[in-house]
C-alpha positions in Angstrom: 127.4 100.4 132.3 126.2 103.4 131.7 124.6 105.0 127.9 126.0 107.7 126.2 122.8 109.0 124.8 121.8 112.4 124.9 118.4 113.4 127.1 117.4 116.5 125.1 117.4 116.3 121.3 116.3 118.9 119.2 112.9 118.4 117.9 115.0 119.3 114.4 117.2 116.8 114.5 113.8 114.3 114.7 112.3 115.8 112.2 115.6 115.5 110.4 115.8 111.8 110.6 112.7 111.3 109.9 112.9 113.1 106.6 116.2 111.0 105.9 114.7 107.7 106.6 111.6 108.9 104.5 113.7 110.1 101.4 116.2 106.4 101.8 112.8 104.4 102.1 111.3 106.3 99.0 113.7 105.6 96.1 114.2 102.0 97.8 110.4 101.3 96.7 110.5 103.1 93.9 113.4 101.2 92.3 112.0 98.3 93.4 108.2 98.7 91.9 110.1 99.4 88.9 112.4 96.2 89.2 109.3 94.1 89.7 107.0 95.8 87.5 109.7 95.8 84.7 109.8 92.0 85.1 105.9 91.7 85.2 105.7 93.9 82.0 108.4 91.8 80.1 107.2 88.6 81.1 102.9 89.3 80.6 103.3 92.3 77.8 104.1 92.2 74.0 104.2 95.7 73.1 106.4 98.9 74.5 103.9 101.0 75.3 102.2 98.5 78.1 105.5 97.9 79.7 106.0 101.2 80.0 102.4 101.9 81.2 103.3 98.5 83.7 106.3 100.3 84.9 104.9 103.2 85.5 102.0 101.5 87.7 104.8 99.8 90.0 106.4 102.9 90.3 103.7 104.2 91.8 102.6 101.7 94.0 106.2 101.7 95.5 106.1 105.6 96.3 102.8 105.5 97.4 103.5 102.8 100.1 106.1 105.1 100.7 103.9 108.0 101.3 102.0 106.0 103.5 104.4 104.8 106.0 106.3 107.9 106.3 103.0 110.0 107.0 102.0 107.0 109.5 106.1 108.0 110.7 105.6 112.0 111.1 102.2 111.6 112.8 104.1 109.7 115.7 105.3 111.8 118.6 
């Protein structure tokens, strides 16, 4: 059987997808680092202040394992 995929695809399509994929996969772990953090904070916290401060941290760590797979992503050919 034979494939219908195209040979030549613009490099801008790549880049494209990649950005797409990159964006999706960004508020995925940022929603998520929030969700778990949120739970942490409510769970090991008394005041509003450090469950904020909690939130904020898991936040954080979900974009910046974000950052690092998509720059690991555009550094592939």
């Amino acid at each position: 059987m034979a494939e219908n995929k195209p040979k030549n695809v613009p490099s801008e399509f790549k880049i494209s997808e990649k950005w797409d994929v990159c964006l999706e996969r960004t508020v995925i772990n940022f929603g998520a680092g929030v969700v778990a953090a949120g739970l942490a904070g409510v769970v090991l916290t008394r005041s509003p202040g450090m469950r904020r401060a909690v939130m904020g941290f898991g936040a954080g760590c979900g974009v910046g394992s974000s950052w690092v797979i998509c720059s690991q992503d555009f550094a592939k050919k």
